[in-house]
MDTraj code that builds the backbone (N, CA, C; nanometers):
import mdtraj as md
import numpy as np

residues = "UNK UNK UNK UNK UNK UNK UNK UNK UNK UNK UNK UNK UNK UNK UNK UNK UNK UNK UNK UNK UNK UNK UNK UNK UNK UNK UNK UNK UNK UNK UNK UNK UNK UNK UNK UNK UNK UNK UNK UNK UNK UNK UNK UNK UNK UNK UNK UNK UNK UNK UNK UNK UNK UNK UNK UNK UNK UNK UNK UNK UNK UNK UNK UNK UNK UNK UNK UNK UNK UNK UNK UNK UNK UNK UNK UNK UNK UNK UNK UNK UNK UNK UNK UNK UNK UNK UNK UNK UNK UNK UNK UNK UNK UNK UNK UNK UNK UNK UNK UNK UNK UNK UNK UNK".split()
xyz = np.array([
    [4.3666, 1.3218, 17.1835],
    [4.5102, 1.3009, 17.1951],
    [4.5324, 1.1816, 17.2877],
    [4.5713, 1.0895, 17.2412],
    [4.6498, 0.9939, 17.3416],
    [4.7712, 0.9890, 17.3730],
    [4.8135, 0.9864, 17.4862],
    [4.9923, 0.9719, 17.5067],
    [5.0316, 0.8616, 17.4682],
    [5.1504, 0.8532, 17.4239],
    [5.2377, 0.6876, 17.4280],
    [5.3584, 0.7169, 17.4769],
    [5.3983, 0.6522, 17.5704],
    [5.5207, 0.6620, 17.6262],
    [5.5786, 0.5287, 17.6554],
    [5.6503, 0.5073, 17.5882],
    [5.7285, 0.4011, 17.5981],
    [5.8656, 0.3680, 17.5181],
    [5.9948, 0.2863, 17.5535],
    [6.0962, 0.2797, 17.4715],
    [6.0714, 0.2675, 17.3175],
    [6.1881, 0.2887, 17.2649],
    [6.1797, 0.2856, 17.1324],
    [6.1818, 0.0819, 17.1212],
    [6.0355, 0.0529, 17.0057],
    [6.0365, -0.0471, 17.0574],
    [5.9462, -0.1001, 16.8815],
    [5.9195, -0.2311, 16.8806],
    [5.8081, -0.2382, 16.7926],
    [5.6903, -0.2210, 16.8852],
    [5.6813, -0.2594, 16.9961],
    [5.5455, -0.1997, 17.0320],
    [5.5164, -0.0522, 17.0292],
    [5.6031, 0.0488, 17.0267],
    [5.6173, 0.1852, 17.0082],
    [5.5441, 0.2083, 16.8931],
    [5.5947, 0.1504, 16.7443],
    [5.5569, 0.1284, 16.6163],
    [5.4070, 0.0736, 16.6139],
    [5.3597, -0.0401, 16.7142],
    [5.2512, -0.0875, 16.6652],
    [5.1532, 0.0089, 16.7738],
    [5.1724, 0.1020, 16.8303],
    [5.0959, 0.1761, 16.9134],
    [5.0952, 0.3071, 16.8273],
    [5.1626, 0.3719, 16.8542],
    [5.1320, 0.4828, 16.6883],
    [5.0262, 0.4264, 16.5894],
    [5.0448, 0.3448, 16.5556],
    [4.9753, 0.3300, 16.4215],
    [4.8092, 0.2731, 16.4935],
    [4.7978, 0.2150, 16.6073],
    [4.7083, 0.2347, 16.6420],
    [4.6080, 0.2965, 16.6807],
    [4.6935, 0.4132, 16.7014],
    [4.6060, 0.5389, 16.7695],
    [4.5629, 0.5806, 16.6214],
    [4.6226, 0.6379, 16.5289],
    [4.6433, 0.6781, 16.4077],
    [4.5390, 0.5999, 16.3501],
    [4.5135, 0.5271, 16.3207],
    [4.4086, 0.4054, 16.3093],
    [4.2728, 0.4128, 16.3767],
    [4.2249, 0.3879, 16.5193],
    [4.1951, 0.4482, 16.5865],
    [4.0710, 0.5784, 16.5256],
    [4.1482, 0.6485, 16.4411],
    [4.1259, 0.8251, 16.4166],
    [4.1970, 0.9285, 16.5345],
    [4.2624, 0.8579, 16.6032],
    [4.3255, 0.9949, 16.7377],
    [4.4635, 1.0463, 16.6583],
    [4.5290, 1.1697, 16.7616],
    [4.6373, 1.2056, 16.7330],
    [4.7154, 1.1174, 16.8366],
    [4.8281, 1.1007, 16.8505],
    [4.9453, 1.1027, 16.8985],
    [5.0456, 1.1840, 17.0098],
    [5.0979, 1.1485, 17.1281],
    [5.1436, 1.2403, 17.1678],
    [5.2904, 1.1836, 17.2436],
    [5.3757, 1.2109, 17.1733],
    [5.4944, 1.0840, 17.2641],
    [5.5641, 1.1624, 17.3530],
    [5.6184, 1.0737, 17.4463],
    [5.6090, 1.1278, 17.5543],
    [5.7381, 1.0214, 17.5816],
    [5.8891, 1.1547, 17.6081],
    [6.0031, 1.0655, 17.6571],
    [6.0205, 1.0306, 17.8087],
    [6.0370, 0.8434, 17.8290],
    [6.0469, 0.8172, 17.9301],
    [6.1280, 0.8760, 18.0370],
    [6.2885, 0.9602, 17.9774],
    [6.3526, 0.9876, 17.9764],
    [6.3075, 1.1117, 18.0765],
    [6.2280, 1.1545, 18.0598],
    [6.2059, 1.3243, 18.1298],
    [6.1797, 1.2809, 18.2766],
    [6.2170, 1.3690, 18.3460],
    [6.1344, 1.3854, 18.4843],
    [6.0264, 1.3517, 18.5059],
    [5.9506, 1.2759, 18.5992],
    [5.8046, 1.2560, 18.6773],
    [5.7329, 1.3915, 18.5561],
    [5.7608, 1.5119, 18.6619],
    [5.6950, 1.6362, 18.7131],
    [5.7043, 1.6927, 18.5578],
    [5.8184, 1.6639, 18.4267],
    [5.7193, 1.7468, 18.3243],
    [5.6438, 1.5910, 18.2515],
    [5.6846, 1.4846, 18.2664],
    [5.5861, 1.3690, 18.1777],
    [5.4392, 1.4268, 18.2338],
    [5.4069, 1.4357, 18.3553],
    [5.2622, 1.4678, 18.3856],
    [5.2160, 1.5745, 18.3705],
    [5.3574, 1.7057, 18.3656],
    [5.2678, 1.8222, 18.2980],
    [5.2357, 1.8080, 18.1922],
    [5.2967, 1.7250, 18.1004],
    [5.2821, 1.7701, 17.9517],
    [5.1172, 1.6421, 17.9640],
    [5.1077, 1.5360, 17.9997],
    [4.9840, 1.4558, 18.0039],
    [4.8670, 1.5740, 18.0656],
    [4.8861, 1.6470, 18.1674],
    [4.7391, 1.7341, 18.1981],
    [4.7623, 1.8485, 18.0906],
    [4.8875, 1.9016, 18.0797],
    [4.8017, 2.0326, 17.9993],
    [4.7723, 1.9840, 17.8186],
    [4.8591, 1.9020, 17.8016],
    [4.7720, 1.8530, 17.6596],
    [4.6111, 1.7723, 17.6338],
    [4.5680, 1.7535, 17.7807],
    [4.4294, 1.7174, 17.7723],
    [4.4504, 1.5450, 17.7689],
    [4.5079, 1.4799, 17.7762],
    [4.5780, 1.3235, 17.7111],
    [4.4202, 1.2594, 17.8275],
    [4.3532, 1.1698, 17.7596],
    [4.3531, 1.1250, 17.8781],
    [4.3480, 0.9706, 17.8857],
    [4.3966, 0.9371, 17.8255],
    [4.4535, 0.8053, 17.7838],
    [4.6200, 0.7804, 17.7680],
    [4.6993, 0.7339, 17.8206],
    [4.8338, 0.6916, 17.7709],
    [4.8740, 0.5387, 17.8162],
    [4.9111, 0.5163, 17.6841],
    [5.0408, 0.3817, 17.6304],
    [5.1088, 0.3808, 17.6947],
    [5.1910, 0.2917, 17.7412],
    [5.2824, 0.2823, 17.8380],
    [5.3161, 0.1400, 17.8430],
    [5.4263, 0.1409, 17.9162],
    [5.4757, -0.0200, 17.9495],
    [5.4819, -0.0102, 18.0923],
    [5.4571, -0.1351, 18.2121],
    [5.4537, -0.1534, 18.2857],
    [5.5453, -0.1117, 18.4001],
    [5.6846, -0.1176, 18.3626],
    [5.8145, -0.0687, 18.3989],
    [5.8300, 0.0880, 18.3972],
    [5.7493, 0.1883, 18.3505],
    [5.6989, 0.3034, 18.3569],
    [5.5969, 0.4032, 18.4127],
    [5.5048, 0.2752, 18.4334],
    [5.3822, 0.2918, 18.5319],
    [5.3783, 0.4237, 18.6014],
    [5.4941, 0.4485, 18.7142],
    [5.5339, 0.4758, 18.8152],
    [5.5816, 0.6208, 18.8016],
    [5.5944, 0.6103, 18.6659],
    [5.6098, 0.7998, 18.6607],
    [5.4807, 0.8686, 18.5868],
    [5.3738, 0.7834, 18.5681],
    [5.2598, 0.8962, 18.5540],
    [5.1617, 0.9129, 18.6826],
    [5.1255, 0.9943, 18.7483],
    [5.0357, 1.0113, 18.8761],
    [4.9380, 1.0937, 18.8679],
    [4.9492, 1.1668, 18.7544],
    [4.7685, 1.1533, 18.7546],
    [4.6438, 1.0823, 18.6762],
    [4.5381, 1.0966, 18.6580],
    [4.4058, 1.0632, 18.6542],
    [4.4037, 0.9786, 18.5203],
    [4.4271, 0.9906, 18.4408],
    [4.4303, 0.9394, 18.2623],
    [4.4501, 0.8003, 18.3095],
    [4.3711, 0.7363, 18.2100],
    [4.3993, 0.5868, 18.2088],
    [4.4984, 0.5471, 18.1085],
    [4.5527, 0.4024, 18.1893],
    [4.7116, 0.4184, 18.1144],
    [4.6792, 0.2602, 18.0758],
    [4.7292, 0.2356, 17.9814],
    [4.7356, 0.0805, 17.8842],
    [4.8145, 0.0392, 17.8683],
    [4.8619, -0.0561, 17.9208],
    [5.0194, -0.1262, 17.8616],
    [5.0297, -0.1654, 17.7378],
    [5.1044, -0.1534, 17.6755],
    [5.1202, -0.2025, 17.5403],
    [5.1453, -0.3549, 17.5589],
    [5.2277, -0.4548, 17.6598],
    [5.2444, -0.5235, 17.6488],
    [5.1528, -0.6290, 17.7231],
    [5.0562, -0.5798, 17.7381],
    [4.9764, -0.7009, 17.8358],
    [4.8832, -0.7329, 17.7125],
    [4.9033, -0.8799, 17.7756],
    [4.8782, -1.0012, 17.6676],
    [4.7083, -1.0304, 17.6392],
    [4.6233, -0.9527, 17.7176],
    [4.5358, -0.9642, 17.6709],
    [4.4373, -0.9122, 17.5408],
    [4.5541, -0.8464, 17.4983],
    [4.5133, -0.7622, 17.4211],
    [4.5028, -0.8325, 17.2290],
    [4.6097, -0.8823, 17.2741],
    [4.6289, -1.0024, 17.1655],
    [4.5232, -1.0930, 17.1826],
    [4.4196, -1.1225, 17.2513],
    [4.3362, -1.2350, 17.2158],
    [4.2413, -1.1721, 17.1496],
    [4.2298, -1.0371, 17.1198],
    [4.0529, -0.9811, 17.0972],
    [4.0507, -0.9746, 16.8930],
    [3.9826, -0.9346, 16.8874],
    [3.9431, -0.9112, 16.7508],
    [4.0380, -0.8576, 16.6591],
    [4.1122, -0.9069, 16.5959],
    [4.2446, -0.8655, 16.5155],
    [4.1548, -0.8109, 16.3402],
    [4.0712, -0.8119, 16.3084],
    [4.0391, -0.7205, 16.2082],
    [4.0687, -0.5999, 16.1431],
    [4.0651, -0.5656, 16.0412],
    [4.0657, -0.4202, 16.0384],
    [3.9884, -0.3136, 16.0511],
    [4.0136, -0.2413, 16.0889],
    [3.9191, -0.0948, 16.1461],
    [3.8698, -0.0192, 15.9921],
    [3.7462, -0.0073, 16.0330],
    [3.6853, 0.0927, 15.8985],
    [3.8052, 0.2521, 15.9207],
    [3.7595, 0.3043, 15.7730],
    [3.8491, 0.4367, 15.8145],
    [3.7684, 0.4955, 15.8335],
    [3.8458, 0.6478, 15.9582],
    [3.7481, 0.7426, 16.0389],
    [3.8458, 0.8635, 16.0331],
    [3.9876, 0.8734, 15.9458],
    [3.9981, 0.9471, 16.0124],
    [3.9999, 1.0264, 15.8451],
    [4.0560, 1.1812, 15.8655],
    [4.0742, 1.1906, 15.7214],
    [4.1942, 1.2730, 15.6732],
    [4.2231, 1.3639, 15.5857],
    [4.3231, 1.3970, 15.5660],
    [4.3419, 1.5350, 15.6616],
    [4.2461, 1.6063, 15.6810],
    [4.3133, 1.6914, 15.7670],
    [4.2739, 1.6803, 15.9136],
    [4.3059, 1.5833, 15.9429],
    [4.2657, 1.5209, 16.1249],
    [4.4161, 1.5337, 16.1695],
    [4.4509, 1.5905, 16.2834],
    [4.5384, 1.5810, 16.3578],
    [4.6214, 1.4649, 16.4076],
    [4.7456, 1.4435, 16.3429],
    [4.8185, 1.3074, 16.3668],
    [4.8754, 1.2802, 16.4926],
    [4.9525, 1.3861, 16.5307],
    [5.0425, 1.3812, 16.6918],
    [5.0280, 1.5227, 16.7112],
    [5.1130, 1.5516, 16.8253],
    [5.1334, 1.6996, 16.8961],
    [5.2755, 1.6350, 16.9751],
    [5.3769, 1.7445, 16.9617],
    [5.4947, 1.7313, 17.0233],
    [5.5177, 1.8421, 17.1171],
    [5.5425, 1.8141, 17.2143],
    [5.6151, 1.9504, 17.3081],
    [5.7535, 1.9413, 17.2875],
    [5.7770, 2.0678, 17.2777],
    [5.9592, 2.0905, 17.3426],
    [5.9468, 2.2132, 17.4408],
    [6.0820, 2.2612, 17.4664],
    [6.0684, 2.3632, 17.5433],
    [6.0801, 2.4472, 17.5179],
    [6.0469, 2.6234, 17.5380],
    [6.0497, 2.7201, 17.4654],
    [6.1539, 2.7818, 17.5642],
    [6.1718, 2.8904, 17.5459],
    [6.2335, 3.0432, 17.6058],
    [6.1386, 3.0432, 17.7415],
    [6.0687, 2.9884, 17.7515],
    [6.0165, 3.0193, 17.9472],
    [6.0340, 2.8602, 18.0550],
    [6.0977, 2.7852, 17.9516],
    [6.1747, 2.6524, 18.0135],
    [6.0080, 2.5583, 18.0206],
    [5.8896, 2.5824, 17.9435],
    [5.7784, 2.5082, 17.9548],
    [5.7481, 2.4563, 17.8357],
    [5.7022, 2.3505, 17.8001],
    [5.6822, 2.2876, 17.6816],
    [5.5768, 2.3925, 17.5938],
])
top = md.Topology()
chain = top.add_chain()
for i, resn in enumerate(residues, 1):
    res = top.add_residue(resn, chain, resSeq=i)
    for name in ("N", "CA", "C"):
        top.add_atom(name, md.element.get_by_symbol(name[0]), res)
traj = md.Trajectory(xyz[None], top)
């Protein structure tokens, strides 16, 4: 599972499809929420990777390594296409909401 958290954006669009690509699932994650559930929902879904934009940084605090979508180095590397890995019944995303005990 990787997180992506970031505005609704084309980089939003070209990060989905990367992970998806990739072979991972998906896990979006509104900037919008509090610190305290963005990082619950990053530890208890296992994430340990999340997307992000720079201007967001600041509300994830724990351990997972976080990638900006927009840093430019990313654009210089190998623009090819990826063999396929993933298949039809591979896990695309995972969404939390909240239930009846106020926890995702």
């Amino acid at each position: 599972i990787v997180g992506i958290m970031v505005e609704r954006s084309i980089e939003m669009i070209t990060g989905i499809l990367a992970i998806l690509k990739a072979g991972g699932g998906y896990l979006p994650i509104d900037p919008a929420h509090p610190k305290e559930r963005i990082n619950y929902i990053i530890d208890d879904s296992g994430a340990e990777i999340v997307l992000t934009e720079s201007s967001l940084r600041n509300n994830i605090s724990n351990n997972c390594k976080v990638i900006d979508v927009r840093d430019d180095s990313f654009f210089d590397q190998d623009g090819s296409n990826l063999d396929m890995v993933s298949e039809s019944n591979n896990l695309a995303y995972v969404i939390y909401t909240s239930g009846t005990t106020g926890n995702p």
